[in-house]
N, C-alpha and C positions, 0 to 999 in steps of 0.2 A: 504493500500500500504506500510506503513511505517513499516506494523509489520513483515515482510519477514525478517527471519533473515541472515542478510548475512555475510560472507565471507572477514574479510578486510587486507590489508595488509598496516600499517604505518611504513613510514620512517623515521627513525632519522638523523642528521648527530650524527659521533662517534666519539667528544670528551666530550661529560658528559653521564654522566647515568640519566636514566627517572624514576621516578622523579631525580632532582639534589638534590644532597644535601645542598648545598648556592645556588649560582645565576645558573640562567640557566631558563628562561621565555620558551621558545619553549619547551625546557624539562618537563615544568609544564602543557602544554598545553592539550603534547603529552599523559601524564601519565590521565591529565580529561579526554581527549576524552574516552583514554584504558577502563577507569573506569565506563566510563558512558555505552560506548557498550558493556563493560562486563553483567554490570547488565541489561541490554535490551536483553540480549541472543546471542547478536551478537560473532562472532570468531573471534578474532582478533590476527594478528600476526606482531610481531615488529622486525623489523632490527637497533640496538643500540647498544650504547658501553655495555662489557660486564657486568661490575656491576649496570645493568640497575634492580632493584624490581619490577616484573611487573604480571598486572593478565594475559596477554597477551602471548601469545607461542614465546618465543624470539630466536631470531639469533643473535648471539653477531659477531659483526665485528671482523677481524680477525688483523685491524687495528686501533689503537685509533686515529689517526688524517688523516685530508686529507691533510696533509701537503707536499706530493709529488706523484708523478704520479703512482708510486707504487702503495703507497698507495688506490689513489681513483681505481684504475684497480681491486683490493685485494676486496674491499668491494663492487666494482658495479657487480662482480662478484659473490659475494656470493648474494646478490639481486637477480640476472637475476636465476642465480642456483635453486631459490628456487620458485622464479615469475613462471619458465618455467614449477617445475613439478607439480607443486600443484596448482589448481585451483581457483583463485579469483575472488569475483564479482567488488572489485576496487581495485586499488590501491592510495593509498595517501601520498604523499610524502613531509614532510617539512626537507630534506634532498637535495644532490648534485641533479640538472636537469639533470646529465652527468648520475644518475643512474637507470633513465627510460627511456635512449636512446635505447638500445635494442628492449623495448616494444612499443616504438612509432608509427611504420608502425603495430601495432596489435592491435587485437579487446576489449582488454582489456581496462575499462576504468582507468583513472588515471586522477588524481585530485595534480597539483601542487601547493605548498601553501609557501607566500612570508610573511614570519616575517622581512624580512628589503627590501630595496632598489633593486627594480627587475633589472635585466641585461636585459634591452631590446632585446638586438640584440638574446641573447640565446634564449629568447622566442618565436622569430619571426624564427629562424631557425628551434626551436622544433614545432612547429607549424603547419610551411610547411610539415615535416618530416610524423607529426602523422595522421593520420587514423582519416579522418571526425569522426564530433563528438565524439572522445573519447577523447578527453583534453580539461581540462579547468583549473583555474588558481583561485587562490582566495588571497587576499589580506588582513590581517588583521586589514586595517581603509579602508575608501574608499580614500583615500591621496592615499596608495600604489595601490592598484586597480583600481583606475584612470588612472596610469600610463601605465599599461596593454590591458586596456579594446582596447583600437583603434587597435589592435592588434591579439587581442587572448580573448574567451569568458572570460569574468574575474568578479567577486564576491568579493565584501566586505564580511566576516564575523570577526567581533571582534573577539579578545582573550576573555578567561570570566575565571571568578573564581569559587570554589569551594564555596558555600558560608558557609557549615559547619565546614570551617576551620577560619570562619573569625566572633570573635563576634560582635555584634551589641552596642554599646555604646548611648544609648539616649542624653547624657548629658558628658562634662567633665567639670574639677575646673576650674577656674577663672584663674589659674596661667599655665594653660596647655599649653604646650611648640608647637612651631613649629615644623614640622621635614622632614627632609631633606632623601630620601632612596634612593641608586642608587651606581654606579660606580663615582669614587672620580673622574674628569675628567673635561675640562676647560667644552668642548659640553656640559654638565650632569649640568653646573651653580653653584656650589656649591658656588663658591665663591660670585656670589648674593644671594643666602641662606643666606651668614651671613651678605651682606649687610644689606637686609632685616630686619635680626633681631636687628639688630646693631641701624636701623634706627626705628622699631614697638620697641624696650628697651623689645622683645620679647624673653623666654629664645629660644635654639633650638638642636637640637638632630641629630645631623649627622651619618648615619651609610653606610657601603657599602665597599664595598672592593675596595683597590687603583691598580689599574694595574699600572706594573712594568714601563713603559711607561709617568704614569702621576706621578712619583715619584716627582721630582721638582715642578711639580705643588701643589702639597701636601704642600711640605716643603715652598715653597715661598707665595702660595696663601690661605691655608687654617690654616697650625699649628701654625702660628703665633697668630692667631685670638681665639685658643681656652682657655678656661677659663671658671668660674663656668657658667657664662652664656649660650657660646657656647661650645657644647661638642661634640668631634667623639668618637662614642662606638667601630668602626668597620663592619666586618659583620655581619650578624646576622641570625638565623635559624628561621624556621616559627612561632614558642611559641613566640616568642620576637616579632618576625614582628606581630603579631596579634595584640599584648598587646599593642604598641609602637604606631602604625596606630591608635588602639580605642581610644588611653589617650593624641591623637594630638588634639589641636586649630586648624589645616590644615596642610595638606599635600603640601608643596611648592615643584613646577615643570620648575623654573626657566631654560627652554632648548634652549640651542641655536645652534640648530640641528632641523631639521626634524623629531621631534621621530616617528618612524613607527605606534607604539601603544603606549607602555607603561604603560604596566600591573599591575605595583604597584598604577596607578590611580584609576583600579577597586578596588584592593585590599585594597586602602583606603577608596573609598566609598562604601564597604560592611561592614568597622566599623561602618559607617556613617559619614566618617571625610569628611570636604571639602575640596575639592581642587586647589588651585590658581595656573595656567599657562600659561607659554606665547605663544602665536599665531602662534602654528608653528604645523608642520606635522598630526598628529591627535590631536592635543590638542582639536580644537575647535569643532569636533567633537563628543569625550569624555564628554569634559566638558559645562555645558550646564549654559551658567551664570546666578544668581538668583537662579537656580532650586540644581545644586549636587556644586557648587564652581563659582569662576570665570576665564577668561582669561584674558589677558591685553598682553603690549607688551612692556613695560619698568620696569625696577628696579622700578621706582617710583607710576607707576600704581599698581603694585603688594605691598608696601608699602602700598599705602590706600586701599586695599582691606582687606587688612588682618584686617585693623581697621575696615571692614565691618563684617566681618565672623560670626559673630553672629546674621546677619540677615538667614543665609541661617539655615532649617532646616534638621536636622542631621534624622530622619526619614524618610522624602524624597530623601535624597541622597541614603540610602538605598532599596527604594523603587525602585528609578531608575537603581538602579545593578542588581536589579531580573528581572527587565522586560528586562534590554539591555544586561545585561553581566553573568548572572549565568551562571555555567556549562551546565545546562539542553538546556538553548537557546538557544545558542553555539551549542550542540552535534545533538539538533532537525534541526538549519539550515544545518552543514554539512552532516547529512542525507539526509536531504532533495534533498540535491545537488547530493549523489551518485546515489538516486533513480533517479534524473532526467536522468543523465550520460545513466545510466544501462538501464534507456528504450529506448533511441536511439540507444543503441547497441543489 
């Protein structure tokens, strides 16, 4: 059933190109999937910003942002333009809902996918709107697709990584620093990052770009603190992030936010690093304690874990990225889910 090859169309929204060049998680996701249904023989065609590098047949928006009504009209129009003459077995969209309104009263299936916090009410409008069994919704933790599911057919499937972009580290030094990867930002915790280290006398490695937004927060809550011990490098591209993630003591996830997923958790344990986070949005699903890190739910619990971290084994955290989060298991569930789609239509 699975070896049909089909016909796909992925959405992006258009303000990064796929892959991103720095941050951009949904942009990395989009580019595995491309990558993975390329090589499976599948056709795949992508609607993304235009300096998007792709194996994929692309349509470059005519707009870089959806930042006004214009704009989204400009690009749900080149969508529907290309959805109407050319023949799809699904379409997949981790882009605007507003740009598979068109096709929703049609036989076409389409597969909506929630990298953060679903708008309910949209859901429940596109819903009504669509054509028996041909939508469904999928959520990248079961946190977000929980929220869906009373609603609209809805699906957990994880983000996953590439894992031949990510080496395997058995072992690092005695002195191997913590590290901290994310957008500089209060939700994001950095500043218990260095509590943390302040209090484990652990060094630590801060990297991530500051949005213009958390500027003050930078200044008041984090450059104060840095020194040989704690450092911010900035951002940083994938060769660094490989290197940085494998030569961690752990990966700290100190959030205090809901993260939807949080894809640098897999990315660090396919070095085999662990990872310590607190109990909120997917953490506890991600992080399985004992087995790839742990969770906790205070600065101070995350403090003596970290003085645990050496019990947890850096091969099995590994081991658990390939069975939950590789590319390949990732690319085989969302198949799986078109095929189901595609035989009720």
């Amino acid at each position: 059933m699975l070896e049909k090859k089909l016909k796909i169309a992925l959405i992006a929204d258009p303000e990064l190109p796929v892959p991103p060049l720095l941050y951009g998680g949904i942009e990395r996701i989009i580019d595995m999937l491309i990558e993975g249904y390329a090589n499976l023989g599948h056709h795949v065609t992508l609607f993304a910003n235009a300096d998007s590098k792709t194996k994929a047949k692309l349509y470059a928006y005519p707009a870089k942002a959806n930042n006004t009504t214009i704009n989204v009209i400009k690009n749900a129009a080149l969508v529907n333009r290309i959805l109407f003459s050319e023949k799809f077995d699904v379409v997949h969209s981790f882009g605007r809902l507003i740009y598979l309104l068109p096709q929703l009263p049609l036989g076409l299936p389409k597969i909506m996918s929630y990298q953060r916090e679903p708008t309910i009410g949209q859901i429940k409008k596109a819903f009504k709107l669509a054509k028996k069994n041909t939508l469904a919704f999928t959520g990248c933790s079961g946190y977000i697709s929980n929220q869906i599911s009373p609603f609209a057919p809805a699906y957990p499937i994880y983000n996953g990584v590439d894992l031949t972009k990510y080496e395997f580290r058995k072992e690092v030094k005695d002195d191997a620093p913590l590290f901290f990867l994310g957008r500089i930002e209060y939700i994001k915790g950095t500043h218990i990052a260095i509590e943390v280290a302040k209090s484990t006398g652990k060094n630590l490695l801060i990297a991530g770009n500051i949005p213009a937004e958390s500027e003050s927060y930078f200044q008041k809550e984090i450059q104060p603190h840095l020194n040989e011990q704690i450092k911010y490098i900035g951002p940083i591209n994938d060769i660094e992030k490989n290197k940085l993630l494998g030569t961690a003591l752990a990966f700290l996830m100190p959030i205090l936010w809901n993260e939807p997923f949080g894809i640098v958790m897999a990315e660090a344990m396919a070095c085999g690093t662990p990872v310590i986070g607190f109990n909120r949005g997917s953490v506890p699903e991600v992080v399985i304690s004992g087995l790839n890190g742990f969770s906790c739910t205070t600065t101070s619990e995350m403090v003596s874990l970290v003085q645990r971290v050496q019990e947890i084994d850096r091969k099995k955290v590994r081991q658990d990225v390939e069975e939950r989060f590789s590319a390949q298991a990732i690319i085989n569930k969302y198949l799986s889910l078109y095929h189901q789609l595609i035989e009720k239509n």
